[in-house]
C-alpha positions as CSV (number, residue, x, y, z in Angstrom):
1,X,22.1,14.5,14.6
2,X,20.7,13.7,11.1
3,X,17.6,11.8,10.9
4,X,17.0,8.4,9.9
5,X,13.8,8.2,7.9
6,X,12.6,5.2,6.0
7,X,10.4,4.3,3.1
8,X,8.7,1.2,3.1
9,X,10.2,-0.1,-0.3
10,X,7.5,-3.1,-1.6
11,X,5.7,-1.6,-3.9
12,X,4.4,2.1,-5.4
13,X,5.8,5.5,-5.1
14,X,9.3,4.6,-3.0
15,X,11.8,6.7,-5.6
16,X,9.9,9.5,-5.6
17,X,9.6,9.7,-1.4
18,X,13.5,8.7,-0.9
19,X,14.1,12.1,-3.0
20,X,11.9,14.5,-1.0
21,X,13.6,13.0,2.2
22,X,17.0,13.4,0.4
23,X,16.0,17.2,-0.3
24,X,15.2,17.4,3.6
25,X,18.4,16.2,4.6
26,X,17.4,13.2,6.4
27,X,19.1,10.1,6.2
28,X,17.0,8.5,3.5
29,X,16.5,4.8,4.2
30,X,15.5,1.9,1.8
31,X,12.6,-0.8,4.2
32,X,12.9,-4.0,2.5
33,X,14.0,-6.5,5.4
34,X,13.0,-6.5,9.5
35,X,16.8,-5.5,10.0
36,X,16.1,-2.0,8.2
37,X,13.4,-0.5,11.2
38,X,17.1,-0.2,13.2
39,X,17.6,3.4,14.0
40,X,14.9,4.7,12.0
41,X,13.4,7.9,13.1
42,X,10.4,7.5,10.7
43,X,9.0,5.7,8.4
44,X,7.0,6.6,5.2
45,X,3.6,3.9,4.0
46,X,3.9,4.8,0.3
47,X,0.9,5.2,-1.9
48,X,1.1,2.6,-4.7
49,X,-1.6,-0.2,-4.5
50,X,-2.5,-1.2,-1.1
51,X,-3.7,-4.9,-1.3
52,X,-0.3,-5.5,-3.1
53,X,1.5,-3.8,-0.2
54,X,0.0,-5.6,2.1
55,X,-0.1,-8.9,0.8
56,X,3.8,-8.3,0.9
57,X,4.2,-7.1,4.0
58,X,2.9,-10.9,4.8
59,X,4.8,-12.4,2.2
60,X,8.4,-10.4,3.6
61,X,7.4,-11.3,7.2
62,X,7.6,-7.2,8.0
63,X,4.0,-7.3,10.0
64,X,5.1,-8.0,13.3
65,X,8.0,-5.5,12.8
66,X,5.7,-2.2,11.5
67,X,3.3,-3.2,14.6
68,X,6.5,-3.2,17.1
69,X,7.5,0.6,15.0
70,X,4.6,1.8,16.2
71,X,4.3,0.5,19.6
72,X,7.7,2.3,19.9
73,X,6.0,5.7,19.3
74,X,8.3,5.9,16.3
75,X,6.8,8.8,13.8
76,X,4.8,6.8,10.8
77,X,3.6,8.5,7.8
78,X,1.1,6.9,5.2
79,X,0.6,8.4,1.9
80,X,-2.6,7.3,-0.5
81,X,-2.6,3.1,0.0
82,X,-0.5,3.6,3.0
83,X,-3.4,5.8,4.5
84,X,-5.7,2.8,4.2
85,X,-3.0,0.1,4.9
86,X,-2.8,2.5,8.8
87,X,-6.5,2.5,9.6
88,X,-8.6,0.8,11.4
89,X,-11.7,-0.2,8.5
90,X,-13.4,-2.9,9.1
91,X,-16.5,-2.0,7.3
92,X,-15.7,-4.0,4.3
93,X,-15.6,-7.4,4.3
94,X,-11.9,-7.9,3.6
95,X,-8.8,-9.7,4.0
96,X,-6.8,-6.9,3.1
97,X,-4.1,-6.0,6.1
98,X,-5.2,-2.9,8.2
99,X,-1.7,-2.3,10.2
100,X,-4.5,-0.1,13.3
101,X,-2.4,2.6,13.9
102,X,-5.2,5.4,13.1
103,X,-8.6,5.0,14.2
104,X,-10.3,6.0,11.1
105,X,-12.6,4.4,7.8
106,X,-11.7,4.3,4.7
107,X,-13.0,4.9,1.0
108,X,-10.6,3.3,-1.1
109,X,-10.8,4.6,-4.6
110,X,-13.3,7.5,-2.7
111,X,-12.7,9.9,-5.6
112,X,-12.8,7.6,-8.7
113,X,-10.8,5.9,-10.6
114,X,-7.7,6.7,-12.4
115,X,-9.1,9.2,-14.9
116,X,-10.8,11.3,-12.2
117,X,-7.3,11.9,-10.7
118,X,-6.8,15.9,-9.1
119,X,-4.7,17.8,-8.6
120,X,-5.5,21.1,-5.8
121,X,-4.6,23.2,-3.4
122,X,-5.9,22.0,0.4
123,X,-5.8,24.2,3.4
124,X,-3.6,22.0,6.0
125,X,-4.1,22.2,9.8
126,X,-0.4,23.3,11.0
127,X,0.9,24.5,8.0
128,X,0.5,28.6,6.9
129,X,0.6,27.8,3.0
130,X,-1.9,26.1,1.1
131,X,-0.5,22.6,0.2
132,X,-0.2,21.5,-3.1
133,X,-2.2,18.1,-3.2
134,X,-2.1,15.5,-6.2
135,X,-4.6,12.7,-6.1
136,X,-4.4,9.6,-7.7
137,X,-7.1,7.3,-7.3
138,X,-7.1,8.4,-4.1
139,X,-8.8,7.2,-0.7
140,X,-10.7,9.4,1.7
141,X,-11.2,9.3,5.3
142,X,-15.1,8.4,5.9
143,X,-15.0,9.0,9.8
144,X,-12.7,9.1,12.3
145,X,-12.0,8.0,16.1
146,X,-12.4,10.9,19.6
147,X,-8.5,11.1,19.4
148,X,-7.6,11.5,16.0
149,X,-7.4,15.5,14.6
150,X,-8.6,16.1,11.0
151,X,-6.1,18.3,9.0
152,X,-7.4,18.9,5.7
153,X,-10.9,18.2,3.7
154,X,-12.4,18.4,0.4
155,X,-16.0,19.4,0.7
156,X,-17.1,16.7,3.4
157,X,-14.7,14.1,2.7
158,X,-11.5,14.1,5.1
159,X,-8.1,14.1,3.4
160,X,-5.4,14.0,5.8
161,X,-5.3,13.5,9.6
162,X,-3.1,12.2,12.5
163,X,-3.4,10.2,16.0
164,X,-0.1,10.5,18.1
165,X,2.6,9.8,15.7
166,X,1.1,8.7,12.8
167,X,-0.1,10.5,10.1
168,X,-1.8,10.0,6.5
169,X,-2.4,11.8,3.4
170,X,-5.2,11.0,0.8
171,X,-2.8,12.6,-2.1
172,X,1.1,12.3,-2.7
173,X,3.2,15.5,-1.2
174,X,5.9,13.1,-2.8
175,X,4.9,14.2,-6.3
176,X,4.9,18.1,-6.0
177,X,8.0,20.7,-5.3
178,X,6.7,21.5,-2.3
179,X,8.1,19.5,1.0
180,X,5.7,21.6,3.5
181,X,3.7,17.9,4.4
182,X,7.3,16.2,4.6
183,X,8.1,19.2,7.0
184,X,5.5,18.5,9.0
185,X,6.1,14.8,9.2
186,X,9.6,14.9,10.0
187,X,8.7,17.0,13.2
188,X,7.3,14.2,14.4
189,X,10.5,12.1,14.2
């Protein structure tokens, strides 16, 4: 049976995910409404600009819906702002939505700002290859929670991790020719 994997379609990199799931040959799913979660498998958190995302995940109603996907144990995977938009952080004072599903705190904007964007190659926890990794004003993962396994760093800074079925990615495995991340993420589906 083909998988149903969606892509959280607000705001930031959707296109670009809907293609690398089309190229996996999953069913590639468009999340604009509540009625869209039905059947998924997965769901993809794009990176894009995560106050925006969340303030229309509010705006759409879709809050309640993402909490009920995860407390399904359906596989989530957040890329960039969806990495912040799945933790935890409360360390800023914010309003910001923090969805919880990974116990974890957040840098946003941990490696600078647009024009100290990356791009390198990361050795990932649970896959042979190094991983092609492109960073856009990109997030890191300050500490983590007991449960949650650390799967790729830069120096000291933590870049990509997962707790039970979700997981999150400082860079965009969206934006390179290599699906290995997307591999690993659809496992989980």
């Amino acid at each position: 049976m083909v998988k149903r994997v969606g892509v959280l379609n607000l705001q930031g990199a959707v296109t670009e995910h809907l293609e690398a799931l089309k190229r996996s040959e999953v069913q590639a799913i468009s999340v604009k409404t509540e009625k869209d979660f039905d059947q998924l498998d997965g769901l993809i958190i794009p990176g894009g600009e995560s106050t925006a995302i969340g303030r229309l995940i509010r705006e759409q109603g879709l809050e309640k819906r993402l909490r009920q996907f995860y407390q399904e144990g359906k596989a989530i995977f957040g890329t960039c702002a969806g990495l912040i938009l799945c933790s935890t952080d409360n360390s800023h004072e914010t309003t910001d939505l923090r969805l919880g599903f990974i116990e974890m705190e957040v840098e946003r904007n941990g490696f600078g700002r647009q024009v100290a964007s990356f791009e390198t190659l990361l050795d990932f926890k649970g896959i042979e290859q190094p991983v092609e990794a492109v960073f856009i004003r990109a997030p890191y993962i300050q500490s983590v929670g007991p449960d949650v396994n650390v799967l790729a760093k830069i120096d000291d800074k933590i870049v990509a991790a997962e707790q039970g079925n979700v997981l999150v990615t400082a860079h965009h495995p969206e934006l390179t020719e290599s699906d290995t991340v997307l591999a690993y993420f659809l496992k989980k589906c």
